[in-house]
N, C-alpha and C positions, 0 to 999 in steps of 0.2 A: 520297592521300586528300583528297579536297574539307574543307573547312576556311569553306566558305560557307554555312551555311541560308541561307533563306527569306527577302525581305524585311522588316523590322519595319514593320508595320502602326501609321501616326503619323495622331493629328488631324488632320483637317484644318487647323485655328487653330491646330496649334503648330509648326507645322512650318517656323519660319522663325530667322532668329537675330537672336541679340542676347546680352546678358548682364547680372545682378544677383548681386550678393553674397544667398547665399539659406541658409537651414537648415532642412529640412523635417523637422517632426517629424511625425515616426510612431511606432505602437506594434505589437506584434509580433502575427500570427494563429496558427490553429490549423495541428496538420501533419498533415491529413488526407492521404487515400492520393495520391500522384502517380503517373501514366503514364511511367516512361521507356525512351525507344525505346531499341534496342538492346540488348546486356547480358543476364546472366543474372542474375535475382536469387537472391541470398541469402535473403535472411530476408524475411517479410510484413512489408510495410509496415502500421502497425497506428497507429489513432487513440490519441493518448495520455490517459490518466484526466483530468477536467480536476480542475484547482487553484483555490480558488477566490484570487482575488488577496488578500485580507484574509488568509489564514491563510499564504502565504509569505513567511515572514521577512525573504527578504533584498532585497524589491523596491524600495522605497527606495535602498538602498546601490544595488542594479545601475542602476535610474534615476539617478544620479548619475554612478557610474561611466559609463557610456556616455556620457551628456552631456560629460562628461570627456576621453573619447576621439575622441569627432568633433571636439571644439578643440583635442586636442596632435597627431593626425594632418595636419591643415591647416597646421598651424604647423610642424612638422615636414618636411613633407614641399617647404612654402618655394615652390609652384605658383601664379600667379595666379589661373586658374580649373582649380576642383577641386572633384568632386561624391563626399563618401563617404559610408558607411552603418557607423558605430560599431554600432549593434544587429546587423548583421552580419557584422563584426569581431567582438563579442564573442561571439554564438554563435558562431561556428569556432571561438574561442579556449576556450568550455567545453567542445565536443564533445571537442578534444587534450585539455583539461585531465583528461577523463575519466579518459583514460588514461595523465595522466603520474605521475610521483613525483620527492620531492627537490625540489632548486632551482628544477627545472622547474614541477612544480606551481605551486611557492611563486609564483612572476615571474607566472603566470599568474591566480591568483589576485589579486597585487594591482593588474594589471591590470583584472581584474574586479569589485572593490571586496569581494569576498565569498568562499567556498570554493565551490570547485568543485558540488557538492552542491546549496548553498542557490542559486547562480546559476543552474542548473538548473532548482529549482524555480521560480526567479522567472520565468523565459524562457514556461515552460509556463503559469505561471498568467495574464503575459501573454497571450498568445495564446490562453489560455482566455478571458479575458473581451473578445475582438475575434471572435473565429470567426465571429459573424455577418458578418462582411465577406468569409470568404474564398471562393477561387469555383474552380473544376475550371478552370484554366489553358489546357486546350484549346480551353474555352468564355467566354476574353476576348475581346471584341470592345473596340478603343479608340475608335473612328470612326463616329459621335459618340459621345462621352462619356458612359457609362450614367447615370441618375438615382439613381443608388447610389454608394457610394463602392465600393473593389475593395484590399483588404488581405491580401495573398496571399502569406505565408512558405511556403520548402521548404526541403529538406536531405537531400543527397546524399551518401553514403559510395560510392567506387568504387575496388575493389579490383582489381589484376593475377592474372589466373586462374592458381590455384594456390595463394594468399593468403587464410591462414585468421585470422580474428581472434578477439580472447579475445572468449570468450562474454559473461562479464562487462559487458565495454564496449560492444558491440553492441546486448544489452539495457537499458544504459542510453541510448545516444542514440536506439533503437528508442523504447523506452517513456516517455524523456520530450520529445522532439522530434518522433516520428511521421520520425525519418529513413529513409528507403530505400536498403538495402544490396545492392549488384550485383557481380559480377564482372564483366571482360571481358578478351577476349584482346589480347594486345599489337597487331593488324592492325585493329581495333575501339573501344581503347579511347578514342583522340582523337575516335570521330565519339560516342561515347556521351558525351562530358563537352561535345561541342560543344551537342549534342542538345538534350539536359537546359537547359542553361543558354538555351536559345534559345527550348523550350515555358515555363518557366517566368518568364521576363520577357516572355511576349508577342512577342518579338521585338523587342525593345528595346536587348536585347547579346546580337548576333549567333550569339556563338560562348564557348566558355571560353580563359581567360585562359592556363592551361597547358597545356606542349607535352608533351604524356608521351611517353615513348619507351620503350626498351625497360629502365630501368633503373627506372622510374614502378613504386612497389607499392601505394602509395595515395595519395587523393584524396578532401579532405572539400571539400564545395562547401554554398555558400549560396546563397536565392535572394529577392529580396526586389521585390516590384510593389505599388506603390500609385499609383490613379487615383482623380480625382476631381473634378466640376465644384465649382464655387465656389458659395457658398449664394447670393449675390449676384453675378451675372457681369459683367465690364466690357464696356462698348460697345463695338462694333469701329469702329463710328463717331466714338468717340474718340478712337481709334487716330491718334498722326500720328509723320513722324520728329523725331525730337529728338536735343541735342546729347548724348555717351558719352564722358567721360572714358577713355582706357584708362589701365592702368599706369604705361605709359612717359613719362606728360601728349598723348599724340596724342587728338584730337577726331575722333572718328567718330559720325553720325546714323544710329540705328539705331529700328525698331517699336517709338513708346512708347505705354503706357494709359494710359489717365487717368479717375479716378475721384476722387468728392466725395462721403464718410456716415460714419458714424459708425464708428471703427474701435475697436478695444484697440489701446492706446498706449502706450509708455513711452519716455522718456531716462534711459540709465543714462550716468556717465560719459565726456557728450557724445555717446552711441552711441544714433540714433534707431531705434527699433524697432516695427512695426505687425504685428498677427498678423491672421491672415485668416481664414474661417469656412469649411472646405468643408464636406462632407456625412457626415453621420452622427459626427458630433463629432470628425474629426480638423480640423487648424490647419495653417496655413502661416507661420511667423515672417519676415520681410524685415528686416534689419539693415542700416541704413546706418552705415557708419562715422566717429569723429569727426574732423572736416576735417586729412587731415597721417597717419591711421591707416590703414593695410592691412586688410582682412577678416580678416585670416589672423593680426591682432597683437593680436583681441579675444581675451582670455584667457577660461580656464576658469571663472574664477572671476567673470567680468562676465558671463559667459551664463547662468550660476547667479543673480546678481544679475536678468537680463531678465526667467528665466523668474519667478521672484517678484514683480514690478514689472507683469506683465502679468496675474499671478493675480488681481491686485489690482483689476481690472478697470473699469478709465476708459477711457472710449468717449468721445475728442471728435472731432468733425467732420473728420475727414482730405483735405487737398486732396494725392492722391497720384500721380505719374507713375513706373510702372514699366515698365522695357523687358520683351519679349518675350523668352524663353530657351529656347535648343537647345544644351544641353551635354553634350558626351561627353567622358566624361575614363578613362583607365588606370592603375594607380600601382600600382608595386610596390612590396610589403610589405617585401620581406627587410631593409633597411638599416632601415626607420623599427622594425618591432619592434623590432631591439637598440636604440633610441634610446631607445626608450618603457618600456622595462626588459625587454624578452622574450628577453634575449640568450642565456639558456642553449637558448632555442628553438630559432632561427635559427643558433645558434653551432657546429655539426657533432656535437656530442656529448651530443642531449637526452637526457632520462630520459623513451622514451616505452613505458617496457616495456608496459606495461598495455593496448596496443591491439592489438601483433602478437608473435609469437613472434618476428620478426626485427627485429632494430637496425634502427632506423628514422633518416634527416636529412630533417631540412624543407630543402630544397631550392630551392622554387616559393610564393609566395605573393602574390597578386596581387588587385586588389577593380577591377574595371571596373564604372561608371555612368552613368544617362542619365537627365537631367531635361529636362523642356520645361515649359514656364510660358505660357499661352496667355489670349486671354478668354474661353475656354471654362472652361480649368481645367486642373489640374494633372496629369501623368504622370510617375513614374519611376520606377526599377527600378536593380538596383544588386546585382553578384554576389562576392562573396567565395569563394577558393577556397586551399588548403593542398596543395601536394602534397608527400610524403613518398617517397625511395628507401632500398636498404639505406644499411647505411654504411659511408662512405666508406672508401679504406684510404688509409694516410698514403703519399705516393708512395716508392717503394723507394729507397736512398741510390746515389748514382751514385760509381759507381769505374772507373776509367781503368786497363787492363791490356794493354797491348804488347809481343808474344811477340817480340822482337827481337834473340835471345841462346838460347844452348843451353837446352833445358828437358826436362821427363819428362813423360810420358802414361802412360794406364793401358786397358783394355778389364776392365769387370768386370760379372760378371750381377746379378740382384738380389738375390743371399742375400751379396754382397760378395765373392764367389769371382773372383780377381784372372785374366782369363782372358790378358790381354797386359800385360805390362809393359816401356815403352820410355824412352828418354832419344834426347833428337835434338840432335846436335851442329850439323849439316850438314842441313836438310828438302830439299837435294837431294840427299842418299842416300849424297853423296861420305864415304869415309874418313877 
């Protein structure tokens, strides 16, 4: 089975490399109907009621939470460059939460700053109040960069044919995510999870992150795209190489920009941060770190600090040089959830009755990313996926038995009727 779609279709202006410490905020869209090829669907994909964001309670807590999770994931996971999506970590982690119970819920939960429930509604009433942004995924064009911005969440349930799930929870990630529920066959189901994941970034990650095989019964997938020219664009004419710090202290000259206006500003704890204006009111934050500090050792709680210090809103005069970025990163989930407290998840023996009539293990979980950073403007996309098999049986205890000495045998049918009964002194027959 091919395991390659379709080229991703890249800016021309981003498609070059370089690297910055970067954290794109985004906010979540609507889950209107998605096309996915292959697969037989379950259930209609159906638009979800919208919410309005003021009357769900928990969206504060989940906007915390998630800001929370994209700084102990980076930290966690100990990577120099590494692009994730916490808003799409956390919906995977409501959709399972739907249907766990016990401990499991519970880790999940405070994961999610909130109950399962109210995170729920907060995801949707997000994505209620952005829906203007979001757009029929077979109808992105990236090149060039629309005069709109492009905010396009999905969410995919795929199931092994023959895998029935509770009604219960289908209708909740149905009705408040607008998820799309498929089966497919075991000879099918790798090019359906490639598919999927390949129309709905654009083409941005290629393919999905999980190998299903024949032991694969489900699969929650996320899909997250946002594109965006910058409300003010940087010159490409100011474009020159400049000297790149890496890691290790090696000096590499790589594509920088350079721009001089008024930006939103803030120092927090030696940590310079300027946020950027794209289009239709989302922001791009740039965080430099303080001189001797890793990207990755700004804590949670100084990003919490930024986002406040930037609300605040001082605009001086910015003389800025940012490199150019083309980042593709992969990072597997399984070790960092039990880090981050989701261990009964991850751990062989969740509580995820509430999704399938069969014992489910998470198995598979994986978030592939891609960001470019251009002077056009910005693009990335970023997939989150869970795959779940039955579960596991504890392997059978090994015992060492060497018939090397006189012994008995039997011939008996299946109601226990003893048809032969031998003793073998000699197994060559001798007397």
């Amino acid at each position: 089975m091919s395991r390659r779609p379709g080229p991703a279709r890249l800016p021309r202006t981003l498609g070059v490399l370089g690297l910055a410490p970067l954290l794109v905020l985004v906010a979540c869209t609507s889950g209107e109907e998605a096309t996915t090829p292959g697969g037989e669907q379950d259930q209609g994909t159906e638009v979800p009621e919208p919410v309005e964001l003021g009357l769900a309670g928990a969206v504060e807590d989940h906007l915390r939470a998630v800001s929370d999770l994209g700084a102990d994931l980076v930290a966690e996971a100990g990577q120099d460059t590494l692009v994730v999506s916490p808003a799409g970590l956390a919906t995977t982690l409501a959709m399972l939460g739907a249907g766990a119970g016990g401990a499991t819920r519970g880790e999940i939960e405070d994961l999610l700053g909130a109950d399962v429930d109210a995170t729920l509604e907060a995801i949707q009433a997000l994505r209620a109040a952005r829906s203007d942004l979001d757009q029929d995924p077979a109808m992105i064009e990236l090149d060039p960069l629309p005069d709109h911005a492009i905010l396009h969440l999905a969410n995919q349930v795929v199931l092994a044919e023959g895998t029935e799930p509770h009604q219960a929870w289908s209708d909740t990630v149905t009705g408040r995510l607008g998820t799309e529920v498929v089966t497919a066959g075991e000879d099918e189901l790798q090019q359906v999870l490639d598919d999927w994941v390949n129309l709905h970034t654009a083409g941005l990650v290629e393919e999905s992150g999980i190998d299903a095989d024949q032991d694969t019964l489900l699969v929650v997938q996320d899909a997250l795209l946002v594109a965006s020219a910058w409300l003010t664009n940087f010159s490409e004419s100011s474009t020159s190489e400049e000297d790149f710090t890496l890691p290790g202290g090696d000096v590499v000259r790589v594509p920088t920009m350079h721009a001089e206006r008024p930006q939103a500003y803030a120092e927090v704890d030696g940590h310079q941060v300027v946020a950027f204006d794209l289009l239709d009111g989302l922001d791009l934050a740039v965080l430099l770190p303080a001189e001797g500090t890793a990207p990755t050792q700004v804590t949670a709680e100084q990003w919490s600090s930024v986002s406040d210090a930037l609300a605040e809103g001082e605009q001086p005069i910015v003389e800025l040089a940012l490199p150019r970025a083309d980042v593709e990163t992969s990072l597997d989930l399984m070790p960092l959830l039990g880090t981050l407290g989701a261990a009964e998840l991850v751990g062989g023996s969740p509580d995820l009755g509430g999704i399938l009539e069969e014992d489910l293990v998470v198995d598979q979980a994986v978030q592939q990313a891609r960001l470019q950073v251009g002077e056009e403007g910005v693009v990335a996309a970023a997939v989150t996926e869970i795959g779940g098999t039955g579960s596991a049986q504890p392997p059978p205890e090994r015992v060492e038995m060497t018939v090397d000495r006189p012994y008995a045998l039997r011939i008996v049918d299946q109601d226990g009727w003893v048809l032969l009964h031998g003793v073998i002194g000699d197994p060559r027959g001798e007397a």
